[in-house]
C-alpha positions as CSV (number, residue, x, y, z in Angstrom):
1,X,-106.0,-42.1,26.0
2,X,-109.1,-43.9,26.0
3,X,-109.9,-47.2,25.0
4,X,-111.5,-45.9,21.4
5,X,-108.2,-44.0,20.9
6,X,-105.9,-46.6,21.7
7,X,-108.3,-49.0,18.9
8,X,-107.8,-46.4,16.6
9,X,-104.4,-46.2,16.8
10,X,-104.0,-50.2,17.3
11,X,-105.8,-50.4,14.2
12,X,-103.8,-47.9,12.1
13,X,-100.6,-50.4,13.5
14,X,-102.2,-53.4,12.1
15,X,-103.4,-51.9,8.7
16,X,-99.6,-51.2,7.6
17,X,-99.5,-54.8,6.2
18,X,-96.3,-55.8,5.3
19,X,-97.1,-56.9,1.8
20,X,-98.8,-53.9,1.5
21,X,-95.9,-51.6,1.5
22,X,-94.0,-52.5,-1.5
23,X,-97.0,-51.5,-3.4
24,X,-97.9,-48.3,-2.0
25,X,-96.5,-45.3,-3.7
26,X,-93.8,-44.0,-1.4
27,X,-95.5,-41.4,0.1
28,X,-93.5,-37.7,0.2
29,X,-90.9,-38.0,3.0
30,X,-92.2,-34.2,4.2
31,X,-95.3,-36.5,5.5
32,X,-93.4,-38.5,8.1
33,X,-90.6,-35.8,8.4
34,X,-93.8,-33.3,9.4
35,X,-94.9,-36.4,12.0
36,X,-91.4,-36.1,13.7
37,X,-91.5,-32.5,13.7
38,X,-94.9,-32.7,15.2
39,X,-93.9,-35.1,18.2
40,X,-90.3,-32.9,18.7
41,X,-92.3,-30.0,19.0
42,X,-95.0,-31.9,22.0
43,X,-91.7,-33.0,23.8
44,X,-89.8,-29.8,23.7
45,X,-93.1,-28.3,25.2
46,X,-94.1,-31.4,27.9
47,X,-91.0,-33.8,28.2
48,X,-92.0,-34.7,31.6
49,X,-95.7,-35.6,31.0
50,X,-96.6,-39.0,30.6
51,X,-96.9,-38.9,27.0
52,X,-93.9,-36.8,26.5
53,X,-92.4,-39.7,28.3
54,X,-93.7,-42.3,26.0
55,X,-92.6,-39.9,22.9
56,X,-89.2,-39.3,24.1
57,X,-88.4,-43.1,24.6
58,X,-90.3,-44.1,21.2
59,X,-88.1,-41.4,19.2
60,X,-84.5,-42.9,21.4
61,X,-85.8,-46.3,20.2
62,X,-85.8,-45.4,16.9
63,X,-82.4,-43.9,17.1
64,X,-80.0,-45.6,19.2
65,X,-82.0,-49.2,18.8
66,X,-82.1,-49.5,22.6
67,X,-85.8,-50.1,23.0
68,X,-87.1,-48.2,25.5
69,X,-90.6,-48.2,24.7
70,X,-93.4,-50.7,25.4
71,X,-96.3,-50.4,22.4
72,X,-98.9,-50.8,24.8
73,X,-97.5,-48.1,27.1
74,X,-97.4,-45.5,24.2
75,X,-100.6,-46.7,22.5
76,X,-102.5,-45.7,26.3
77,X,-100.7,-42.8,27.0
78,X,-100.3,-40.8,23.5
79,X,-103.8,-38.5,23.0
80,X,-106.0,-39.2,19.9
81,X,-104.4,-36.9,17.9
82,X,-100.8,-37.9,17.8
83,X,-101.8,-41.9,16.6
84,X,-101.8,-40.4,13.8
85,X,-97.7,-39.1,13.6
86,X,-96.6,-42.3,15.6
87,X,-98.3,-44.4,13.3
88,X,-97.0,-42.4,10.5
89,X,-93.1,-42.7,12.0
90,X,-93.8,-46.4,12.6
91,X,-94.9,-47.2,9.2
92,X,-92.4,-45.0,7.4
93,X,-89.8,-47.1,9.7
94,X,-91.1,-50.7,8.6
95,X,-91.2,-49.4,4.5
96,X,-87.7,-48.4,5.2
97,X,-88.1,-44.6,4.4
98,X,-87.3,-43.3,8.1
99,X,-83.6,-42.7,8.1
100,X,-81.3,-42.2,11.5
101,X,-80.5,-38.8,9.8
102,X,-84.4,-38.1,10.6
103,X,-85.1,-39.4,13.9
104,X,-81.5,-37.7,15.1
105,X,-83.3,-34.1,13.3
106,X,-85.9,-34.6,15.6
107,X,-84.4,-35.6,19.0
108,X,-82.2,-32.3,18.1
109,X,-85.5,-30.1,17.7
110,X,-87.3,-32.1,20.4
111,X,-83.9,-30.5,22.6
112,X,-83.3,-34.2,23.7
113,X,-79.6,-34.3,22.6
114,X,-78.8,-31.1,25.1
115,X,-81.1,-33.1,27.9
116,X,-78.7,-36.4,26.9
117,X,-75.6,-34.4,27.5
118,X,-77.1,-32.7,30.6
119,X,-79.2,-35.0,32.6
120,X,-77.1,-37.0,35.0
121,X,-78.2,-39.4,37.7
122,X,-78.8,-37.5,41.1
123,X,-77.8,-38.6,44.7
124,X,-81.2,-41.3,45.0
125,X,-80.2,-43.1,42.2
126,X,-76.5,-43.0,42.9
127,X,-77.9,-44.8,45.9
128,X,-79.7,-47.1,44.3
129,X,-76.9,-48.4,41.9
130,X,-74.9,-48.9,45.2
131,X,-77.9,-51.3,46.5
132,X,-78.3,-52.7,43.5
133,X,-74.3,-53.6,43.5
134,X,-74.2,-54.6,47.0
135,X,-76.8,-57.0,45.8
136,X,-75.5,-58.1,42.9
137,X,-72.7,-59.1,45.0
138,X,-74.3,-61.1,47.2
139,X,-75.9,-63.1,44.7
140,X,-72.6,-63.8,42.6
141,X,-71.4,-64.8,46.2
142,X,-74.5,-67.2,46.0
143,X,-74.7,-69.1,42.6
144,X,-72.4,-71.9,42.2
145,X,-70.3,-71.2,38.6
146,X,-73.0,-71.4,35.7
147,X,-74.3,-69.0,32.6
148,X,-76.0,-66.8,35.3
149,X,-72.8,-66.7,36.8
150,X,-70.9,-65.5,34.5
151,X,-74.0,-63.0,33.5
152,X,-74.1,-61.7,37.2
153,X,-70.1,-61.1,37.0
154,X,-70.7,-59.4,33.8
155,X,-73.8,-57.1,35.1
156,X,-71.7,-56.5,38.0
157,X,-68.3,-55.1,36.5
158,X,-71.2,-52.8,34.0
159,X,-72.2,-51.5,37.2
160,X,-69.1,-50.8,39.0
161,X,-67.6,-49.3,35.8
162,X,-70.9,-46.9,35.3
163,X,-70.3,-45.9,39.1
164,X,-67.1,-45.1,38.7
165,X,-67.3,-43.0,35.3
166,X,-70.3,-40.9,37.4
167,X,-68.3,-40.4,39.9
168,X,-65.8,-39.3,37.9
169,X,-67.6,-36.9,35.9
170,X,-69.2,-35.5,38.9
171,X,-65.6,-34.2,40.3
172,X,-64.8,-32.9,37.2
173,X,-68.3,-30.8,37.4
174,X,-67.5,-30.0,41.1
175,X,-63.9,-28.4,39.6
């Protein structure tokens, strides 16, 4: 995306005033439902590209609250002519018209739920969560007893419990 696209669609961001909304007429919901639609249908073609990326992680946000997009990632790596949908999603979120029931219709059409269920971390990143452990350990080892402490223990038994449960479901799979 350019630098004239990502404007535009900055732009379209900043224009969905707040005060505005009350005082638009609701708009029919088929207009952001067919915005959803639009970007299920780019991801179920190109989930790996960069922008089906950006799209996949801006629709998860949306649904499970996790975050997983950065504004200024999507905003340079969405084309020209989807601003137009994500800004449509994003303002339909803020006016409170975009229901869970709707992002969830598109992850499902997108085919994101069967990749959820499917897509499990591979031998490189089973190595990298045992780095990551092994240094997680050493730095609870490390810092004398404070908040980050008690953080890194925290982080630490998430990891070990994640390892575990991959394990596990990886010798059921091998069954």
């Amino acid at each position: 995306m350019g630098g004239s696209n990502r404007t535009v669609f900055m732009r379209q961001i900043a224009n969905t005033n707040q005060r505005e909304l009350p005082l638009r007429p609701n708009p029919a919901p088929a207009r952001f439902q067919q915005a959803i639609t639009e970007i299920a249908l780019l991801i179920r073609d190109s989930p790996d590209t960069s922008g089906g990326v950006q799209l996949r992680r801006f629709l998860w946000s949306l649904y499970n609250m996790h975050h997983l997009v950065n504004l200024w990632d999507l905003a340079s790596r969405v084309g020209g002519e989807l601003a137009e949908p994500v800004s449509e999603i994003i303002r339909a979120a803020l006016a409170g018209e975009l229901r869970e029931s709707d992002v969830k219709q598109g992850l499902l059409l997108a085919g994101e739920m069967e990749r959820w269920d499917a897509t499990a971390p591979g031998g490189e990143a089973m190595e990298c969560m045992d780095d990551a452990e092994q240094s997680l350990i050493s730095a609870v080892r490390r810092i004398p007893p404070c908040k980050e402490h008690t953080e890194l223990v925290r982080t630490l038994g998430a990891l070990s419990r994640l390892r575990f449960d991959l394990r596990a479901a990886d010798k059921t799979e091998s069954k």
